[in-house]
N, C-alpha and C positions, 0 to 999 in steps of 0.2 A: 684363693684368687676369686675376685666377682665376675661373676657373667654377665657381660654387655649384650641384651636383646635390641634386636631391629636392624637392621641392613646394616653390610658393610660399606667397606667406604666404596669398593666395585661397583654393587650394589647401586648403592647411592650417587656415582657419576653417571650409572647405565639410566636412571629413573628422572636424572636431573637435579638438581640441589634443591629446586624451589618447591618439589614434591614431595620431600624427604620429611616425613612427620606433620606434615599439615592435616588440618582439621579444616573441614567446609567449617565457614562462618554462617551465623544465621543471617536473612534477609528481614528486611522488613520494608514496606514502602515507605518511600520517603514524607508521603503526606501523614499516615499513620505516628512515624516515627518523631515527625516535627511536633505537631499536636500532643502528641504525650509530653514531649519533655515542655514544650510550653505550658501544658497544665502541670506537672510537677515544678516550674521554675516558680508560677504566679502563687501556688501553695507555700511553697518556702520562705518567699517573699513576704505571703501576710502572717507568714506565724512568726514573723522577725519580731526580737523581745523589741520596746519600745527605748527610743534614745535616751539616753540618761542627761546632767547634764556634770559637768566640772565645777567644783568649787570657786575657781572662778567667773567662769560661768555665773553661775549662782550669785557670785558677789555685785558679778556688774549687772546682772538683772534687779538684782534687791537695789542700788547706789543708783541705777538711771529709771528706778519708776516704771518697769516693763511688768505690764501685767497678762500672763502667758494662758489662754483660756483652754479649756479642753477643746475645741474646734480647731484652735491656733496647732496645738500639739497634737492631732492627729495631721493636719495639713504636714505638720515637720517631720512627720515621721513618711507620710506615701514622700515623700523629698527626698530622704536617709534612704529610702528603699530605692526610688529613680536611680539616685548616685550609685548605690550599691550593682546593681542591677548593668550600672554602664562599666563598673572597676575602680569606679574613686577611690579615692583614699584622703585626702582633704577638701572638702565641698564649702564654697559658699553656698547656703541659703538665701533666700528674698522671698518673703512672704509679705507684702503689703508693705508698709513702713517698717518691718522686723528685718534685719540681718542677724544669721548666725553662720560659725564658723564651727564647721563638723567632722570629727575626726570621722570617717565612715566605717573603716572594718571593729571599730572599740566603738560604734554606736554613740559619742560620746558627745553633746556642743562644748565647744571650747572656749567661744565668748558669745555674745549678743551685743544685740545696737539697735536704737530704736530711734529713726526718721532723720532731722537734720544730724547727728551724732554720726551716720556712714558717711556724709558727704563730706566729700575730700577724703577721704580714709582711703589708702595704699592696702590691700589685701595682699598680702604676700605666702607662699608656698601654699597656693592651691590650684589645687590641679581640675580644677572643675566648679562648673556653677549652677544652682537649679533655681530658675525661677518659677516660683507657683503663685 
């Protein structure tokens, strides 16, 4: 037969239920405590790997003449991280004349669009937009 240690259940209704095996929590102040996880959120955020992009992606960048500069692609990526950071999960982009369509938690663009090519264009199932 096992031995059950720690109050019985007498015990345990003479003590109160909410007393019964509790552990003080640690404190911390709230200014303390906000500040740290703000600097661990902004760390996480920039060591995010960089967005990739989709085949076709890829295709309609190469077919419509989008030419994506390193400048262009960091701006896309602090964009991927804003979205991430709010809980997107499908983001338009708008960076200048560029549209892209961003899968957020697979880091992934889905398509591009470069200038009159967005206009009139129905964006559908996204749940978010970042303009930069």
């Amino acid at each position: 037969m096992t031995e059950i240690r720690g109050p019985t259940f007498s015990q345990a209704f003479a003590q109160g239920v909410d007393q019964v095996g509790r552990t003080a929590s640690p404190t911390l102040s709230p200014t303390r405590a906000t500040g740290e996880f703000s600097r661990v959120l902004d760390e996480a955020l920039q060591s995010s790997p960089p967005v990739r992009f989709s085949r076709h992606a890829e295709e309609r960048i190469r077919t419509r003449g989008i030419q994506i500069t390193p400048h262009e692609l960091d701006r896309l990526n602090q964009a991927v991280r804003m979205a991430e950071a709010r809980g997107a999960k499908e983001s338009l982009v708008v960076s200048g004349p560029l549209s892209y369509v961003v899968d957020v938690p697979g880091r992934t663009v889905v398509t591009a669009l470069y200038g009159e090519q967005a206009r009139g264009h129905v964006f559908t199932n996204i749940d978010s937009a970042v303009v930069i």
